[in-house]
C-alpha positions in Angstrom: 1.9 -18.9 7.6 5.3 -18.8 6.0 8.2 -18.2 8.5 11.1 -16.2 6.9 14.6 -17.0 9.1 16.7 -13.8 9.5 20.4 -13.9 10.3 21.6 -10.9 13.1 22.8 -9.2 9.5 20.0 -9.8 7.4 17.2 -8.4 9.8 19.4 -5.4 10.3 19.5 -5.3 6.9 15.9 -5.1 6.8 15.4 -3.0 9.3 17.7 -0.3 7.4 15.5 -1.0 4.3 11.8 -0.9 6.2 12.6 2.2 8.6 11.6 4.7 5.9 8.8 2.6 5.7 7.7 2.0 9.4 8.4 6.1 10.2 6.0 6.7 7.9 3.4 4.2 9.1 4.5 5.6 13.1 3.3 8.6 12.0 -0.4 7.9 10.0 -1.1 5.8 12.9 -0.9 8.9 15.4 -2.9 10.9 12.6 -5.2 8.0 13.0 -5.7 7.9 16.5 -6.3 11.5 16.7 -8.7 11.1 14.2 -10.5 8.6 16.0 -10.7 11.1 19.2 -11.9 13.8 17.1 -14.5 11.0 15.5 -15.9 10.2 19.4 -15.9 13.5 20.1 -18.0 14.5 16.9 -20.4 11.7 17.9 -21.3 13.0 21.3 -21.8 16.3 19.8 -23.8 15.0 16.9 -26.4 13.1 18.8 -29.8 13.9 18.1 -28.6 16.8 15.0 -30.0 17.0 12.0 -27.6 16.0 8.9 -27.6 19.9 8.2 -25.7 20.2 11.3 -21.8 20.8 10.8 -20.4 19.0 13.1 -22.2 16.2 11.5 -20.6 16.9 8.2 -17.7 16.8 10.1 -18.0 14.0 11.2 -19.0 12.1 7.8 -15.7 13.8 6.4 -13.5 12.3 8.9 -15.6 9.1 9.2 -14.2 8.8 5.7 -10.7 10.1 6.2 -9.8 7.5 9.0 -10.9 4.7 6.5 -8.8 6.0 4.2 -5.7 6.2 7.1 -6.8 2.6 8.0 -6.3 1.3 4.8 -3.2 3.0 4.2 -1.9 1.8 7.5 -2.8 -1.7 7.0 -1.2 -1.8 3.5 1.8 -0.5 4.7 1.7 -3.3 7.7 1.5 -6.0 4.9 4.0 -4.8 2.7 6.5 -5.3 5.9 5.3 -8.4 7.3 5.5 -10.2 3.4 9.3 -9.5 3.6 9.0 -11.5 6.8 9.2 -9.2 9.8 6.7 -9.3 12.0 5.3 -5.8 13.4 4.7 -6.2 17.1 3.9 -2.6 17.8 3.4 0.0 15.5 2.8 2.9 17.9 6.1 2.2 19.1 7.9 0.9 16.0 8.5 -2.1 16.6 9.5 -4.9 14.9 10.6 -9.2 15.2 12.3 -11.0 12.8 12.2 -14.8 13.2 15.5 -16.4 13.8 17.4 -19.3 15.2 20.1 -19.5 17.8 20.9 -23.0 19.5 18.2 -25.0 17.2 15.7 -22.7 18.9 13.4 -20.5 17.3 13.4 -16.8 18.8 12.7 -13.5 17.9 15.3 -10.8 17.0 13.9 -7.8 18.5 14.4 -4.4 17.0 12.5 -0.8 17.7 12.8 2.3 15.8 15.0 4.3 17.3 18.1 1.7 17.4 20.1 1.6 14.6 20.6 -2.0 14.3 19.2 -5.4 15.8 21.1 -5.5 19.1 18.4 -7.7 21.1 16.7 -10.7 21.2 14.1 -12.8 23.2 12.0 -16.2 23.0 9.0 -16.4 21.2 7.0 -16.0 24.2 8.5 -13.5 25.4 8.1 -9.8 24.4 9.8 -6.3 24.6 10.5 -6.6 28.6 11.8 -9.8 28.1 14.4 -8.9 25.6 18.5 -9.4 25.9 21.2 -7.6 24.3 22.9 -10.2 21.6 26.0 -11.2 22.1 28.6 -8.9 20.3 29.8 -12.1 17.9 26.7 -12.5 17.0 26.4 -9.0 15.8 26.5 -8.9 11.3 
């Protein structure tokens, strides 16, 4: 695996650039998951049917729909991470971008809904263990 080293500017940059990007993929992933509850529902209700049924039909259509989401969804995830983020959590949008600060690797630590990378936190750490950068550090 190929690390890519962001500066505080850089990933911000990136973020700016990716957040059309990631919005997009925030919201095919809710499609998916409602999907999938339709999909378990469909399942229960198909038990036993004949093919004729449907709810079975149904269920073969969005059998086929939530591959296509997936696939979608997971080409969207690598066309992020091979710019060299690193998408932690896509239901929440959020996103890590490998960095150095004191001849330490960490993570710069940015969500969605901020408007720049403002945070940071150890490789080992995650989202609750993040810390606001320090304002010189800021691009």
């Amino acid at each position: 695996m190929r690390i890519t080293l962001f500066t505080v500017e850089e990933a911000s940059r990136m973020a700016a650039e990716i957040r059309p990007v990631l919005e997009r993929l925030v919201g095919m992933k809710r499609r998916l998951d409602r999907l999938q509850s339709r999909i378990s529902v469909l399942e229960l209700a198909t038990a036993g049917s004949s093919e004729a049924n449907p709810d079975a039909r149904e269920l073969r259509d969005a059998v086929v729909e939530r591959q296509r989401l997936a696939d979608q969804v997971q080409r969207g995830i690598q066309a992020i991470q091979v710019r060299g983020p690193v998408l932690k959590d896509l239901e929440r949008g959020l996103v890590d971008f490998y960095s150095v600060a004191a001849d330490r690797l960490i993570f710069l630590c940015w969500h969605l809904d901020e408007p720049e990378v403002a945070h940071w936190h150890s490789l080992e750490g995650g989202f609750a263990s993040r810390q606001p950068l320090d304002r010189s550090e800021r691009g």
